[in-house]
C-alpha positions as CSV (number, residue, x, y, z in Angstrom):
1,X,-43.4,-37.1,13.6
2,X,-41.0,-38.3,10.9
3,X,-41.1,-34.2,9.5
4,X,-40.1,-33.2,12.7
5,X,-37.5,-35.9,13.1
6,X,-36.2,-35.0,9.7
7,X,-36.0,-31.3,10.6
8,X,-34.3,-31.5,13.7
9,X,-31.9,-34.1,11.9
10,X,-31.3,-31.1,9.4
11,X,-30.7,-28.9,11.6
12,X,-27.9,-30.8,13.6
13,X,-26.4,-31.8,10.7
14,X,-25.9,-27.6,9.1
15,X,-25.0,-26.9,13.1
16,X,-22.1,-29.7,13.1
17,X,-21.1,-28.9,9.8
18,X,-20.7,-25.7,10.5
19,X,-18.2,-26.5,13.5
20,X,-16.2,-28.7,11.5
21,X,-15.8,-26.1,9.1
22,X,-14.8,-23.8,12.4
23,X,-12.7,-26.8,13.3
24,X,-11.0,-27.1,10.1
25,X,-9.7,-23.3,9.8
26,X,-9.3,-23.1,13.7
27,X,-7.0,-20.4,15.3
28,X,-5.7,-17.5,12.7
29,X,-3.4,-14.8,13.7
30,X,-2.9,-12.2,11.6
31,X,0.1,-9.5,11.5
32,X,-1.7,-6.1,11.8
33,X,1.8,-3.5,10.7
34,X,2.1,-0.2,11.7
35,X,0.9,1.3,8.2
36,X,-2.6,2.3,7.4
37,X,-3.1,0.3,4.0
38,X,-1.4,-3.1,5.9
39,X,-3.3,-2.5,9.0
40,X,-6.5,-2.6,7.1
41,X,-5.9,-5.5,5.3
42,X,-5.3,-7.0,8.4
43,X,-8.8,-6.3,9.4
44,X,-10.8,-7.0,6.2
45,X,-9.2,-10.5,5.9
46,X,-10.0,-11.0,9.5
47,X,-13.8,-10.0,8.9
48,X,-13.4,-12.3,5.6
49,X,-12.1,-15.2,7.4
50,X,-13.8,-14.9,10.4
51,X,-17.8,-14.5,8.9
52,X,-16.5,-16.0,5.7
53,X,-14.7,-19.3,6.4
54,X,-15.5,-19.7,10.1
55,X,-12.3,-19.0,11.4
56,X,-10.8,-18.0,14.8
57,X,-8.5,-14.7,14.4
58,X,-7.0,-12.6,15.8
59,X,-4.6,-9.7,15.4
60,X,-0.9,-9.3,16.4
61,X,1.0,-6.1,16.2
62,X,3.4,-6.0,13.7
63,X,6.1,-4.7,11.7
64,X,8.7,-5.5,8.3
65,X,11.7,-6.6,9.9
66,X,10.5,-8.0,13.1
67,X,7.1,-9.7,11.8
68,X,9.1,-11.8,8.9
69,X,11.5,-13.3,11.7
70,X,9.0,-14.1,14.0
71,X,7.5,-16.1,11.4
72,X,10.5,-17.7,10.0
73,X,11.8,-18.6,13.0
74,X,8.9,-19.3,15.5
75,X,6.1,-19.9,12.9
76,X,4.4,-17.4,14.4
77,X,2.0,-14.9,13.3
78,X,0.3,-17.1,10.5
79,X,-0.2,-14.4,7.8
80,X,1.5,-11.3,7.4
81,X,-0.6,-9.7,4.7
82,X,1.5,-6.9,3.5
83,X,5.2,-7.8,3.7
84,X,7.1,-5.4,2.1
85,X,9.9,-7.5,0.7
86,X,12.7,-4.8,-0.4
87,X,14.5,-5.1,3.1
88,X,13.9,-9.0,3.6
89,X,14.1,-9.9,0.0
90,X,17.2,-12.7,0.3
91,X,15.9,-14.0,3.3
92,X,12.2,-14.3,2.2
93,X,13.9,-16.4,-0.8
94,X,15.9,-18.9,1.4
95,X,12.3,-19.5,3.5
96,X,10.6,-19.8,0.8
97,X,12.7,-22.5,-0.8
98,X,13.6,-24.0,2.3
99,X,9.6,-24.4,2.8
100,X,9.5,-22.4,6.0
101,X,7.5,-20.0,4.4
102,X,4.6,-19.7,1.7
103,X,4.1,-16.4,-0.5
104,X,0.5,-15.9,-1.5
105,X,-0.8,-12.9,-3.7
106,X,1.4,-9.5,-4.3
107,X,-1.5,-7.5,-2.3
108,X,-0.6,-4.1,-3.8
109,X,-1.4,-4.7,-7.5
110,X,0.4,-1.2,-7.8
111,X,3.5,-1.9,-6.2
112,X,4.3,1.4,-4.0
113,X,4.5,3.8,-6.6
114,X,7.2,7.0,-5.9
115,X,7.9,10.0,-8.2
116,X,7.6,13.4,-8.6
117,X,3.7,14.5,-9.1
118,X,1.3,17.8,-10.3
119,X,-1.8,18.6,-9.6
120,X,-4.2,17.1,-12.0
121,X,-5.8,20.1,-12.8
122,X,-2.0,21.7,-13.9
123,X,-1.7,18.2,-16.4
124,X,-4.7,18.5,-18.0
125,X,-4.7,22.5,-18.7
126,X,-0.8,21.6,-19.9
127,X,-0.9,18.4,-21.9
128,X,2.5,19.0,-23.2
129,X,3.2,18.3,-19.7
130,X,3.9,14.9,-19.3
131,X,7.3,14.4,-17.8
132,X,9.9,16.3,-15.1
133,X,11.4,17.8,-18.1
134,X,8.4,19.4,-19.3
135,X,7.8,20.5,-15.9
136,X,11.1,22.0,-15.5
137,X,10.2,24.5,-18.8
138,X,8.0,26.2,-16.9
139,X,9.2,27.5,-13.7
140,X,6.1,29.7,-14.0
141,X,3.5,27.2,-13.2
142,X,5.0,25.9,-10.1
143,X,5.9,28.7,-8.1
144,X,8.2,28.9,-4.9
145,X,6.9,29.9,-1.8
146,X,10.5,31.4,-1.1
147,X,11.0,33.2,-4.1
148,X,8.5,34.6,-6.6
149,X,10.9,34.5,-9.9
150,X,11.4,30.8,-9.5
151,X,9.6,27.6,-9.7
152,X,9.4,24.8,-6.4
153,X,10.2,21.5,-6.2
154,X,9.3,20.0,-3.1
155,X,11.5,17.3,-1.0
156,X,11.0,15.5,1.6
157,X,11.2,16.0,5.5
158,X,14.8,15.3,6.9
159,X,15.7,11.4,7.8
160,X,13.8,10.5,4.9
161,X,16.1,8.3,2.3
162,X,13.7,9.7,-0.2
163,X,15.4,13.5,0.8
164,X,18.6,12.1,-0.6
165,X,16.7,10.8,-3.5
166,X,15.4,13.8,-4.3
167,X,17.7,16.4,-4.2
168,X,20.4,14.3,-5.8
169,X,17.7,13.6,-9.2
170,X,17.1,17.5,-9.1
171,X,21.1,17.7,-9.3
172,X,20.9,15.6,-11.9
173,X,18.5,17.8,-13.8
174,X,20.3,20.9,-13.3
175,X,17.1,21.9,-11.8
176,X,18.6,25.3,-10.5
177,X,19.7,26.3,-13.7
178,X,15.9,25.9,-14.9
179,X,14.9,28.3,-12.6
180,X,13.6,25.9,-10.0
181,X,14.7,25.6,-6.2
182,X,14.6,22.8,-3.8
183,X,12.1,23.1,-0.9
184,X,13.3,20.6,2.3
185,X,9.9,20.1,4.0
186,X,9.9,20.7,7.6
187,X,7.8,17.9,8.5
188,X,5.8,15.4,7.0
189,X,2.9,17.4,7.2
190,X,4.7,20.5,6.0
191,X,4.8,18.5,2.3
192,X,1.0,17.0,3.1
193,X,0.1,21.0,3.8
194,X,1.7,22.0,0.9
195,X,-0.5,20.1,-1.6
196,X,-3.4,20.6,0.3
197,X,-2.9,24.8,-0.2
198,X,-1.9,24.5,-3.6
199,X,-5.2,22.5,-4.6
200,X,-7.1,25.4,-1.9
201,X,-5.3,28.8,-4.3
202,X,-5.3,26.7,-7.2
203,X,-2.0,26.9,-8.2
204,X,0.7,24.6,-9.5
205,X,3.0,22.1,-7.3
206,X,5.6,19.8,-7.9
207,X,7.9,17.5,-6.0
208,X,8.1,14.3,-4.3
209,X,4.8,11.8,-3.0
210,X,4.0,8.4,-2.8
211,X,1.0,6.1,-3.4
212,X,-0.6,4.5,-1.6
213,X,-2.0,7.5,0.7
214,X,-4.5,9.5,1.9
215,X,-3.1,12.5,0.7
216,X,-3.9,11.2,-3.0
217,X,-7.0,10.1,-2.3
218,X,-8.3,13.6,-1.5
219,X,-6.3,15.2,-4.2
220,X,-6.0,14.5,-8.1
221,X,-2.6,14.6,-9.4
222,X,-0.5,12.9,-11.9
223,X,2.8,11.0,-11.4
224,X,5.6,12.6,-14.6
225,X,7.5,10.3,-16.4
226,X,11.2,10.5,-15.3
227,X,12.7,10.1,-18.8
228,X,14.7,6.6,-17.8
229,X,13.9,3.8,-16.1
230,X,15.3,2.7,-12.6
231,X,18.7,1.6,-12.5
232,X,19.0,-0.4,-9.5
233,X,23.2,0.2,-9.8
234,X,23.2,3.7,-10.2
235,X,20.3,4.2,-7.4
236,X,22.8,1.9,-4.4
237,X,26.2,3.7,-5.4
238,X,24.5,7.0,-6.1
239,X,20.9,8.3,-6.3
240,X,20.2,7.4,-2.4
241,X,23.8,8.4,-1.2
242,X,23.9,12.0,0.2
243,X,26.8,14.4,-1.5
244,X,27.2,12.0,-4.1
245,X,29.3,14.5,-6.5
246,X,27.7,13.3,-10.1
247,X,24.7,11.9,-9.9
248,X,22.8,11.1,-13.1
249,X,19.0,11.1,-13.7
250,X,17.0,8.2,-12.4
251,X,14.0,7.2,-12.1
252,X,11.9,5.9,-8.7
253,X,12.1,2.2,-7.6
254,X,8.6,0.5,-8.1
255,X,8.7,-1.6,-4.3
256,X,6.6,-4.5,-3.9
257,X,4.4,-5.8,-1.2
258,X,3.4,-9.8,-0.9
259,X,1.0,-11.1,1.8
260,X,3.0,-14.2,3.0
261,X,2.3,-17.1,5.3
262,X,3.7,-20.0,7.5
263,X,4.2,-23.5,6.0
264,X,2.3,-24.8,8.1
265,X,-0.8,-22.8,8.1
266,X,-0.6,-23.3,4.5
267,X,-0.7,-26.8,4.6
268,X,-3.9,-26.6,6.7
269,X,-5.1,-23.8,5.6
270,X,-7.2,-25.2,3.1
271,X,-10.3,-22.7,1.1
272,X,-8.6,-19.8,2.8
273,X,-5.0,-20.2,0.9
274,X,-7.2,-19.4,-2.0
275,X,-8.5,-16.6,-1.0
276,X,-4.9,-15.0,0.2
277,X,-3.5,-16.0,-3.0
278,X,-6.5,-14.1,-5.5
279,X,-6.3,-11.1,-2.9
280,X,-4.8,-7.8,-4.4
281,X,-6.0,-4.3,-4.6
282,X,-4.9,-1.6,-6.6
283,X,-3.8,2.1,-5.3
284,X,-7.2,4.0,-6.5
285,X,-8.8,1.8,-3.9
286,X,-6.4,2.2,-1.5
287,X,-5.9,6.4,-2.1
288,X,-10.3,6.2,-1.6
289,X,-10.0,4.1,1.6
290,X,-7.0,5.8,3.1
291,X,-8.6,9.4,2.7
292,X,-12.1,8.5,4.1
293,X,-10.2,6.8,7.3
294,X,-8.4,9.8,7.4
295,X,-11.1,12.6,6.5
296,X,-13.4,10.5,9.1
297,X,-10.7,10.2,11.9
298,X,-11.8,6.4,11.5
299,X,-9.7,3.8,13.1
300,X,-8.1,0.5,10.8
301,X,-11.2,-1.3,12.3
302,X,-13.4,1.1,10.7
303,X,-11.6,1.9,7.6
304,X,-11.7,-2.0,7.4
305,X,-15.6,-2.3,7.0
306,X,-15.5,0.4,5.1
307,X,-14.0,-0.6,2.4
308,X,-16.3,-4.3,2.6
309,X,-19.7,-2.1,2.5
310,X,-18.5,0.6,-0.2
311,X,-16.2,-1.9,-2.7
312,X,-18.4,-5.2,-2.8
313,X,-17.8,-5.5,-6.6
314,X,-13.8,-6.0,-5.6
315,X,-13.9,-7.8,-3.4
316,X,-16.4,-10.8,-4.1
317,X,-13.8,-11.3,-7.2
318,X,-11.7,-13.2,-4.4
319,X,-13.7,-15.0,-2.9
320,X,-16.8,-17.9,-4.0
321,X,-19.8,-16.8,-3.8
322,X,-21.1,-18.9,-1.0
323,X,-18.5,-17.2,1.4
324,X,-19.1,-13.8,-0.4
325,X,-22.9,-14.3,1.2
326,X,-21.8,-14.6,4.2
327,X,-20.0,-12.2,4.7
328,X,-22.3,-9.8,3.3
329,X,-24.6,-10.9,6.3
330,X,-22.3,-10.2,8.8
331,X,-22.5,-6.9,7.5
């Protein structure tokens, strides 16, 4: 009788501790953004903290501009976990001093990397390759789909600031003069489709991506050095304004992406601020997960669990290893 007693004791006592840690997180909501890599962080740390850490969450639709003054000045979502912070960046400073706001861990360990990129297959048979001046010696290996006697560079689609960018860096390099036009893509899937042929025939490509995306998760290439690094001066009065008459070379901002959260889920927040604050993933991981959502037709949901089944060895780094059980068993 006492064994039984004890048991049963036992077993109330796991049950009600297992409330009051329910009790102790409570209600989470979580910004889900418009953009794949944000909107699947938004459902890994709900899977994390809801099987993990026994919390209550749920998922708000979000966005930059909107999402940070929602939570600055209604305190509401708790966590935005990728807040891209170029476009907020003097407000997100006053909230955080003031103590309205709390910023965790800068989620892409990458940053959001821009430049102009080859196939990876074109580097490594061309080591001497390394940089857009290299690239611009041989008009050969990149050939234009206008014009067979000169090399491609491709641009962006039109309302892109990276367009401006673009064409006002190749002015800088005389590209024309190198034997090298400028190729405005239609659409964004005009520049995807572009890659995706010259990996299919095999031939050379330069121009203008981005990482994190899909599109470099199914293809190998490698970002050239620009010569310079970014001046921050030239790029506001010049690089990103259109007809500017003398640009000089520059090279891409590196932008920067923080999960952030509300004072005052931080202050009750508990084991879980931990977790947000050790939580950052690099743009390999991302490029994989963003191409199998995208090869798969998969939803963020999907891509979410996904990345939990396939990248175990990442993601238990952020977590203890009690928590990392459980959610292994949810699973």
């Amino acid at each position: 009788m006492k064994i039984i007693l004890a048991s049963l004791t036992f077993a109330v006592c796991l049950f009600a501790g297992g409330r009051a840690a329910q009790a102790d997180c409570g209600n989470v909501s979580i910004a889900e953004m418009n953009w794949a890599s944000a909107a699947i962080a938004a459902n890994f740390d709900k899977f994390i903290l809801e099987n993990g850490y026994g919390c209550n969450v749920t998922t708000v639709a979000g966005d930059t501009v909107p999402t940070f003054a929602s939570m600055d000045q209604k305190g509401e979502p708790d966590i935005a976990p990728e807040l891209w912070t170029a476009s907020v960046r003097t407000q997100l400073e006053a909230a955080a001093t003031s103590g309205r706001l709390v910023q965790a861990s800068e989620i892409l360990a990458d940053g959001a990397i821009e430049g102009w990129w080859i196939p990876k297959f074109i580097a490594d048979a061309n080591p001497d390759i390394r940089s857009v001046q290299d690239a611009l010696k041989r008009p050969d290996l990149f050939p234009s789909p206008k014009s067979a006697s000169k090399g491609a560079i491709h641009n962006c689609p039109s309302g892109w600031s990276c367009r401006i960018s673009t064409a006002n860096i190749f002015k800088a390099l005389k590209g024309d003069s190198a034997g090298f036009e400028l190729i405005d893509s239609g659409s964004p899937k005009d520049l995807d489709d572009s890659i995706a042929n010259a990996f299919d025939a095999k031939i050379g490509w330069l121009g203008y991506y981005w990482a994190p995306t899909a599109i470099l998760g199914k293809y190998d290439m490698t970002l050239l050095s620009m010569g310079v690094s970014h001046d921050k001066a030239e790029w506001l009065a010049c690089t990103s304004v259109e007809g500017c008459a003398r640009p000089q070379l520059n090279a891409y901002p590196v932008s920067q992406a923080f999960t952030v959260v509300t004072k005052a889920f931080a202050d009750r927040a508990g084991p879980v601020l931990g977790y947000l604050r050790a939580r950052s993933w690099d743009n390999n991981t991302i490029n994989d997960v963003l191409a199998w959502q995208d090869e798969n037709r998969a939803n963020n949901e999907d891509a979410a669990l996904y990345f939990l089944r396939n990248y175990a060895d990442f993601w238990t780094r952020w977590v203890p290893a009690d928590v990392a059980e459980k959610v292994k068993a949810a699973l």
